[in-house]
N, C-alpha and C positions, 0 to 999 in steps of 0.2 A: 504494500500500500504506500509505504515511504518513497520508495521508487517512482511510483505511478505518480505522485505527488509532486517530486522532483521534476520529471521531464514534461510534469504538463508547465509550473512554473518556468522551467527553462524555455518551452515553446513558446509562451505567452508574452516573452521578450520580442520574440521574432527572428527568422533566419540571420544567419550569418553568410554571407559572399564573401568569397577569396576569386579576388581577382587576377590570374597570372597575365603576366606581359611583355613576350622577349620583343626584341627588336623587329621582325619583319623578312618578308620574303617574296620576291617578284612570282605574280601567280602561274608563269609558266617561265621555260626557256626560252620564249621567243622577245627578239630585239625588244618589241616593241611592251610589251609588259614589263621587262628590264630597264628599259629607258622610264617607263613612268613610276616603277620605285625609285628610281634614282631620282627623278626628280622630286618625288614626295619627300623621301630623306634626306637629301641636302637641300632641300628648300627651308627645313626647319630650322628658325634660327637660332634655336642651340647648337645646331651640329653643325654650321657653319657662321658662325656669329660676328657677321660683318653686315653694312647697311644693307636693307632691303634688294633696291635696285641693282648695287653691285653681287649681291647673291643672287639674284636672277637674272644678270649678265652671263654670270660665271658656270651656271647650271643650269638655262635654256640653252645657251650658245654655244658652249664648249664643251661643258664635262657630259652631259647626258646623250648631247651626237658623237660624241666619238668614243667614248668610255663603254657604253652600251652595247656595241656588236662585240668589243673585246670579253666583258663581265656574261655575255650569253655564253660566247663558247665554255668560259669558267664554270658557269652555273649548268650545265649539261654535264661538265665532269663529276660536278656531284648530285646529279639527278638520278633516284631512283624509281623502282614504281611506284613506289607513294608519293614519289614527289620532294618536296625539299626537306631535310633530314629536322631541320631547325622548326617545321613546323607540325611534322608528324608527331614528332618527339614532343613538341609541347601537347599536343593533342592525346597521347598515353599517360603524359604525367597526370594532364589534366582528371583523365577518366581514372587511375590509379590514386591520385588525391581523393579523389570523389567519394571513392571505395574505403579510404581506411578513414573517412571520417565519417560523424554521424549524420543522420537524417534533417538536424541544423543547419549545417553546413550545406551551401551551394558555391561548386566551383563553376568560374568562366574561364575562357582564354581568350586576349586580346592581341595584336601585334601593335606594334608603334605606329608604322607602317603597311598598308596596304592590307589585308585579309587574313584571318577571319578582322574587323579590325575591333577599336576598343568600343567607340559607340554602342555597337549591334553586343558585346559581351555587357557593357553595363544595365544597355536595356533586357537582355536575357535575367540578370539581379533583377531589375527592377522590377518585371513580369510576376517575380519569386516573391517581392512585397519584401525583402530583405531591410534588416532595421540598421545593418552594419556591414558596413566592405571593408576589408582588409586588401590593400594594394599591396602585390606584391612582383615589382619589377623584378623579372630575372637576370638583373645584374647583379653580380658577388662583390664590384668594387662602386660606391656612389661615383657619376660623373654628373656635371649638367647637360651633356650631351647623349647622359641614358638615363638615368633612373628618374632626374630633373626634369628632362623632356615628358616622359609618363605622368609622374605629378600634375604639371602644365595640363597636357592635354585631359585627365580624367577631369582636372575643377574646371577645364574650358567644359567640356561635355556638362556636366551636375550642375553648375550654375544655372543654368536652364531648368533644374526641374525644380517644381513645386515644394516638393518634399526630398529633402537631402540628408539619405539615413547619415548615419556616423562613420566617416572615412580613418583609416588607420592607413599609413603608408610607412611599409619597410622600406630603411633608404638604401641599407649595407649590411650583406651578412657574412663581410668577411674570416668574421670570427668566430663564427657558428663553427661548432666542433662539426658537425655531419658534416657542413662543406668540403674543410680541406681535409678531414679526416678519409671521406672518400677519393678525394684526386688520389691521397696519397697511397690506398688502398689499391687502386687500379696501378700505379705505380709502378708500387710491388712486386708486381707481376711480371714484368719486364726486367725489373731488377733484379731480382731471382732468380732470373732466364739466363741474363747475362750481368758482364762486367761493363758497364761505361765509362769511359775517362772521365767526360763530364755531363751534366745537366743543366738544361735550358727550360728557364719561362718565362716564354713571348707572350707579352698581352700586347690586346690593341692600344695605341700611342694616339697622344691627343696635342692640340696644338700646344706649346707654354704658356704664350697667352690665355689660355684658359685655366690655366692651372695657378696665373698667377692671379685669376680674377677673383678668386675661389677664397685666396689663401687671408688665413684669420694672423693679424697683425701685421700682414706680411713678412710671415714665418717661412714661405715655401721659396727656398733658393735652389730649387731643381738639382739638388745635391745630395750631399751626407746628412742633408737636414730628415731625409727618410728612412734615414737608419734606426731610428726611434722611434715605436709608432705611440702617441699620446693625443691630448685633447686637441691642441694646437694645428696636428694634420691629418686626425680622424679620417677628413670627408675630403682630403687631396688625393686624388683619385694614383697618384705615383705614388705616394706613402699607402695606401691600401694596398697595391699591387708587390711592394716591396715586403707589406705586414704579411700577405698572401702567402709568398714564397718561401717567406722566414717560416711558417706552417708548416706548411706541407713537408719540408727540409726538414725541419724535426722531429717529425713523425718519420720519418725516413733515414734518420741517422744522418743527415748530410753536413759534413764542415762546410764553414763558409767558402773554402775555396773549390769545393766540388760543384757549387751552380754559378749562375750568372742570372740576374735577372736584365729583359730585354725591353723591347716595343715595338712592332711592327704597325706595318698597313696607313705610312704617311700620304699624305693627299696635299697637293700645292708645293709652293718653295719654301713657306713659312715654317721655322723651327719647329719641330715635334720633340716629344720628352725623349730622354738617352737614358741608356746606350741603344742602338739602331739594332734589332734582329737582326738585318742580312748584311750589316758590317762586322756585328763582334762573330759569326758561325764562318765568315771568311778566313779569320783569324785562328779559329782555334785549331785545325790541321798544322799549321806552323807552330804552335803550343805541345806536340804531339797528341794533342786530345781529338783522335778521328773515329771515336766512336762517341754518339750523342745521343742521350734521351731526352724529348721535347715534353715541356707541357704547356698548355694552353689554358689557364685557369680563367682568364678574363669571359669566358664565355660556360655555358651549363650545357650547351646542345651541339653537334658535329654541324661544321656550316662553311661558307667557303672560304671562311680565313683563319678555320682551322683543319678541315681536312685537304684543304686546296694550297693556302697557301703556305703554311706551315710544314704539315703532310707531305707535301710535292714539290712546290716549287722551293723552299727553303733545303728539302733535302737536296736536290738536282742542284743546286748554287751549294750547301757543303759539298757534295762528291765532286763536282768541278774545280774546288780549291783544296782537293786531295784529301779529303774528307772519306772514311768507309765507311761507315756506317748510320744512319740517323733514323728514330725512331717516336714516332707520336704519340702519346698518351692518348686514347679516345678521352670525349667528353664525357660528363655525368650520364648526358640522355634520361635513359629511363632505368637508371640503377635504383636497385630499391630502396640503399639507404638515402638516395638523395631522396626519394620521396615521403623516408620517416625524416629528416633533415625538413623539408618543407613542412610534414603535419606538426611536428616542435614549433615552427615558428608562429605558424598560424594561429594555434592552441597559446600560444602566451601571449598572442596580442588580441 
């Protein structure tokens, strides 16, 4: 009877929505679906955060006519038949969330970007009469150019409605034990296989200027200043990515001179954070270190700049600078402990 008590009290709140929300993905391989995510994503001016006019100079005129036939034939390398790995994967996490929590709980999945997108998932909550959403960007490190951007876009969307249940937004959870406790986990496995000279992880790289817009007292000197992660560069999206790797490295045994952390996937002539991915993996064959295990933390799902460009073409540039060996860590995808990792977080917010 005490039960029966409990859960009608619990009901009588109202549902709870968990929103997930990775970055996006062009709805097919063809030019012309690739050219209109690209324009959707760098249109947004977080992600390229210069005036209006000059970002739709630079992304009508240049980047999405020529960039666009290049990124199809990319995005057909990692096309399978489900389609793009980044959104099927969100779509089992989705339905696997769903599952191990209770009859309260309703999950959505949104993209940033193009399809399924976030609108059509907040109205799927809303249908649900939901009293509370829980946002929960699938980025592990906060940037304004991902998790920022979600924020933005869900109170553009809610502002409009009538009734605006109560919003929770996860900004970062790069300290969530399930997170890196499973990068490091999959690892493992590799490691146990073989012997590496050294290990790599590339995240994606953002401009400095955004890192210095970000930074609290201006604290962030794109240095040794993230060798410490504390209150002052929490949410500096280089100090998270450096806190990241310190993680996963000590779950793994790694002295600090067994990795290197990187940044790939720069766009424009404008400084990006250092050290460069495919300048330091140049280097390290003259190091003697020509066996390399990668990982790709910045991201939760296989997608094309981690199994494309990390995966393949960073391997094919080490072997070309006498490099033998290079080897990827797959993503989280749809490992189960990332998905008790998600229900932890959910459940506490």
């Amino acid at each position: 009877m005490q039960v029966i008590e409990a859960n009608m009290k619990k009901s009588n709140h109202g549902k709870t929505g968990v929103l997930l929300v990775n970055l996006g993905t062009p709805d097919s391989t063809k030019t012309s679906d690739v050219r209109k995510y690209l324009r959707e994503f760098l249109m947004d001016k977080r992600v390229i955060d210069i005036p209006f006019l000059l970002r739709w100079m630079l992304v009508n005129l240049i980047i999405a006519p020529f960039r666009a036939p290049k990124s199809a034939k990319e995005y057909r390398k990692l096309w399978v038949e489900r389609g793009s790995p980044l959104k099927f994967y969100g779509e089992d996490v989705k339905e696997l969330l769903q599952n191990e929590l209770d009859e309260n709980y309703v999950v959505a999945l949104g993209m940033r970007y193009q399809s399924p997108s976030i609108k059509n998932a907040l109205e799927e909550l809303r249908n649900h009469k939901v009293a509370k959403i829980i946002v929960v960007p699938l980025f592990p490190q906060y940037a304004s150019a991902t998790s920022g951007s979600v924020h933005d876009k869900v109170m553009e969307i809610v502002q409009e409605w009538q009734i605006i249940p109560q919003l929770n937004f996860i900004s970062t959870f790069v300290e969530e034990p399930g997170f890196y406790k499973t990068f490091a986990s999959l690892g493992k496995k590799y490691l146990d296989k073989h012997k590496y000279d050294h290990v790599i992880f590339s995240f994606h790289g953002l401009p400095e200027r955004q890192i210095r817009k970000g930074s609290v007292d201006n604290y962030c000197k794109l240095g040794s200043c993230c060798n410490v992660y504390h209150d002052k560069n929490r949410f500096c999206y280089r100090a998270q990515c450096f806190q990241t790797a310190r993680l996963i490295a000590n779950e793994l045994n790694l002295s600090e001179d067994q990795y290197t952390v990187t940044f790939q996937s720069r766009l424009g002539n404008d400084p990006w954070i250092k050290p460069y991915t495919d300048e330091v993996l140049k280097d390290l064959p003259k190091e003697g270190k020509k066996s390399v295990l990668a990982f790709s933390p910045a991201f939760v799902s296989d997608c094309l700049e981690t199994t494309i460009e990390v995966g393949e073409e960073f391997k094919e540039e080490f072997e070309e600078a006498g490099g033998e060996r290079w080897d990827l860590v797959e993503s989280l995808n749809d490992n189960k402990d990332w998905v008790e990792t998600l229900k932890s977080l959910v459940l506490r917010n």
